[in-house]
C-alpha positions in Angstrom: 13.2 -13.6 -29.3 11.8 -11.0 -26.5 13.3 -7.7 -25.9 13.1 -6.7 -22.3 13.5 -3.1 -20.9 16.8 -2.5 -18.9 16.3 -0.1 -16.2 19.1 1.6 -14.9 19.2 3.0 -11.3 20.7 6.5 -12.9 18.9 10.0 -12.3 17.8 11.7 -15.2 16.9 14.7 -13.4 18.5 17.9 -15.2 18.6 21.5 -13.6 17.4 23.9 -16.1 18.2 27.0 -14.1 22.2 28.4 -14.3 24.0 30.4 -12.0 27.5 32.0 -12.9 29.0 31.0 -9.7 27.5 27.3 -9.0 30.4 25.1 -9.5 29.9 22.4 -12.4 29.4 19.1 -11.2 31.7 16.3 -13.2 29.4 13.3 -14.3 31.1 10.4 -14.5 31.5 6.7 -13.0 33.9 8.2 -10.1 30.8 10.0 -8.5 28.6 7.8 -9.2 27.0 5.8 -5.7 28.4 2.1 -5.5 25.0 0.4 -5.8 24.6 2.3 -9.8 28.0 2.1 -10.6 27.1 -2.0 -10.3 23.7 -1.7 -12.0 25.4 0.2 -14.5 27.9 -2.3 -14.7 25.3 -5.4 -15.1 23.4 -3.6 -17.7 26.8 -3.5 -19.6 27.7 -7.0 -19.0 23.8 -8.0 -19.9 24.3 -5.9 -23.7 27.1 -6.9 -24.4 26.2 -10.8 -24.5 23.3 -9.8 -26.0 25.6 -8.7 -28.7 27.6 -11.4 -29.1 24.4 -13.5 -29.2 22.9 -11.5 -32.0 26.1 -11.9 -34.3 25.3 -15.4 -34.1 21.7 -14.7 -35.0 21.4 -14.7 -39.0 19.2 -12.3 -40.3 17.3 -14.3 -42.5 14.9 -17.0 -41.9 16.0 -19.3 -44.7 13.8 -22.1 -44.4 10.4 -19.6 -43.8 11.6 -18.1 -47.0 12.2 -21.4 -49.3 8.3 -22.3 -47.9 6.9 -18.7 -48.8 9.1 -19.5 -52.3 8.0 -23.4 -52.2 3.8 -22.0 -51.5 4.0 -19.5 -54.2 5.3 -21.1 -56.8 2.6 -24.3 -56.3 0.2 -21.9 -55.9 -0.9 -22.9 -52.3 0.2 -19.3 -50.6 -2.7 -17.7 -48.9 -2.8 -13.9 -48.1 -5.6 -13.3 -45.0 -5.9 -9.6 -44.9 -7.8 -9.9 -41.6 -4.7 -11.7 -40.4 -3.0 -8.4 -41.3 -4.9 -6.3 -40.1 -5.8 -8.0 -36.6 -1.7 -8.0 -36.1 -1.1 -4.4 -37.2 -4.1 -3.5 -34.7 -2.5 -5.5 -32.0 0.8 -4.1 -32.7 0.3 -0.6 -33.3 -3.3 -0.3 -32.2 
């Protein structure tokens, strides 16, 4: 399963500076352009099957597990710590 990036058409831009007579702006959908209000709401849609899809997702592997179980027990399991280490370089490297 791949994980993609959403991107959202919101600013993140923040004023740091504060002014006792600047009137506060409300954030909310309501003020929000059209065009983000939309991309907002297809990045909603888009998690929220993604949920569903994951509930249907078990967490274990079952069958990679009763092999591992299956290879160990026989005796066959092979550990290549150059595997390991290639794929923790790749991942984090």
């Amino acid at each position: 399963m791949e994980i993609n990036k959403i991107s959202s058409a919101l600013s993140t831009e923040f004023s740091t500076s504060k002014s006792a007579h600047a009137p506060k702006k409300q954030v909310g959908a309501d003020n929000l352009p059209a065009s983000t209000r939309q991309d907002i709401s297809n990045d909603w849609q888009l998690l929220e099957q993604t949920q569903k899809e994951l509930h249907t997702i078990s967490d274990v592997d079952t069958d990679k597990v009763a092999a591992i179980r299956q290879a160990l027990s026989n005796g066959s399991f092979e550990l290549s710590l150059d595997k390991i280490a290639d794929k923790i370089l790749i991942q984090h490297g």
